[in-house]
C-alpha positions in Angstrom: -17.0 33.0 5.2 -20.7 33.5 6.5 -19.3 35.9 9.1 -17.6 38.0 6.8 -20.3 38.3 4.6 -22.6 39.2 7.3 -20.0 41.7 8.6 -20.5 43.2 5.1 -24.2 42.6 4.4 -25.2 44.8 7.8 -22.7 47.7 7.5 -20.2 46.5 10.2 -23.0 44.9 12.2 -25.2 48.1 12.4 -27.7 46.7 10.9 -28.3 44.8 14.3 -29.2 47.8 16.1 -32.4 48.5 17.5 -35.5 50.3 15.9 -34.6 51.9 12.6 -31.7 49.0 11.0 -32.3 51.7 7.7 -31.4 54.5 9.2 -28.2 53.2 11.3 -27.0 52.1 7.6 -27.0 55.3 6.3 -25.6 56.9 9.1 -22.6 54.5 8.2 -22.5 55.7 5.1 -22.0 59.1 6.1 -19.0 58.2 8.0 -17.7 56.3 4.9 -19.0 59.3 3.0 -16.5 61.1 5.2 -13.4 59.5 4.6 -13.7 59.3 0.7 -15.2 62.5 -0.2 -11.9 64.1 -1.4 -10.6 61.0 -3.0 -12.1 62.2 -6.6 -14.3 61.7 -9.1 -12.9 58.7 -10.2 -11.5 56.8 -7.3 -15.0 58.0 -5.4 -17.4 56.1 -8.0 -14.9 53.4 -8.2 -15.8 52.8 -4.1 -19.6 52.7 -4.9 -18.9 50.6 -7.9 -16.9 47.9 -6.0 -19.2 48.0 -2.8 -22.2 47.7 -4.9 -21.2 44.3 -6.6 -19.7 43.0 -2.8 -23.4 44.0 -1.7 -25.5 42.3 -4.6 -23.3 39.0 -3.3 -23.0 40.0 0.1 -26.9 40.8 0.8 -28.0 37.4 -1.3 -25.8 35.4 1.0 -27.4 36.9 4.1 -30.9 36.0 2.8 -30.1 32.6 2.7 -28.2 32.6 6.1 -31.0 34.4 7.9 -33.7 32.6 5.3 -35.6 36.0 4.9 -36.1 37.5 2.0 -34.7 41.1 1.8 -34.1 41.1 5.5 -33.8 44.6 7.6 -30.5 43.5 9.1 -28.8 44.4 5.4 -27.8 47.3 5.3 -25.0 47.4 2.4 -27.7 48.9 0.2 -28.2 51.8 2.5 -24.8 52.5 2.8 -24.7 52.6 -1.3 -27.6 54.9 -1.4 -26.3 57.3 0.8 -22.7 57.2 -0.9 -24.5 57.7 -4.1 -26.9 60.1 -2.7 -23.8 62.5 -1.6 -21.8 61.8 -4.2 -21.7 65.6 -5.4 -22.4 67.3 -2.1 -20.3 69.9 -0.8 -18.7 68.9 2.7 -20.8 71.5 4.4 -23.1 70.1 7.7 -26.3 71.2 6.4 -25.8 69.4 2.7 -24.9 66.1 4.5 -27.8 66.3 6.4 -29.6 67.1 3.5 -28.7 64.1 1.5 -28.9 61.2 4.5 -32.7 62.8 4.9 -33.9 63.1 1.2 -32.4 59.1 0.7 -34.1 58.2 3.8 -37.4 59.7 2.4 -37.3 58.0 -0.7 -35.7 55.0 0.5 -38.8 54.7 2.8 -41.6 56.5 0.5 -40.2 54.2 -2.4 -41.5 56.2 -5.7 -41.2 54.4 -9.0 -39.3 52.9 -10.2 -38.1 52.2 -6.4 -41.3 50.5 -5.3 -40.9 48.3 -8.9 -37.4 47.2 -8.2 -38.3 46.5 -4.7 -41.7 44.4 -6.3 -40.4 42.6 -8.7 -36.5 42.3 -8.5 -35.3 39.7 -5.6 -31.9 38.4 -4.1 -28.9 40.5 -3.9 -29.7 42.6 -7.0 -33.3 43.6 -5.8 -31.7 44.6 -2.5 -29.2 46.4 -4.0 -30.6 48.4 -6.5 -33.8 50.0 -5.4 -31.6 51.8 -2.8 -29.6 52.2 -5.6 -32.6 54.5 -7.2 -33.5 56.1 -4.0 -29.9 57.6 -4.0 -30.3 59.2 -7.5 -33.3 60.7 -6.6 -31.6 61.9 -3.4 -29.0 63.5 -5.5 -30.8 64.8 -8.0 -33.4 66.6 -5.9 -30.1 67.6 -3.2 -27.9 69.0 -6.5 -31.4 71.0 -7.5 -31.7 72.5 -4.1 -28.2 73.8 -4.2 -28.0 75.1 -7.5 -31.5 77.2 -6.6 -29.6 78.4 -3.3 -26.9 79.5 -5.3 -29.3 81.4 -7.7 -30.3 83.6 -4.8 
């Protein structure tokens, strides 16, 4: 059972690889982005609904097998920032783009509440939902920069 919630908990075991664990999660969620992106409205939130309550269970398992708190390997929460984070983009290059690098900024830069959650809320629910928050902000300031593209 550890394995498979490791296997979960790091994205497929990308959270292993070297330098920027963050960053390889996203790009995972990209690829899932890419294979459920038609699916929906419905069906499409119901994905980031069920993967966010495997990854509050998921990521608290891993801290106690690796005993760290909120350790870099995790990656589940990345991948549910980014899903949320293009959750309304168009399937255009240059919006994807867009949407992994604004939820890397503010998964990194952390604005509040972000930085609050990431404070003062621990185990798999901490994990899970300050990424949570970076995503909305991705997707609010990506659906803004649309919208004023299309005004011009």
């Amino acid at each position: 059972m550890d394995r498979l919630l490791m296997f979960i908990a790091t994205g497929a075991y990308s959270g292993y690889l070297p330098k920027a664990p963050g960053t390889w999660g996203s790009a995972v969620g990209v690829l899932i982005w890419l294979l459920l992106n038609r699916l929906g409205t419905i069906p499409y939130i119901s994905v980031i609904g069920t993967l966010f309550v495997i990854g509050i269970f998921s990521a608290g398992a891993a801290e106690k097998i690796v005993d760290r708190p909120d350790p870099g390997i995790v990656v589940i929460d990345e991948i549910v920032g980014l899903l949320i984070a293009l959750s309304l983009a168009p399937a255009h290059p240059a919006a994807v783009f867009a949407g992994f690098c604004l939820f890397r900024f503010f998964d990194i830069w952390k604005p509040f509440p972000v930085n609050w959650i990431d404070c003062h809320l621990h185990g798999g629910l901490g994990i899970m939902l300050d990424d949570v928050v970076a995503g909305l902000y991705a997707l609010l300031v990506l659906e803004l920069g649309l919208w004023l593209i299309r005004m011009l």
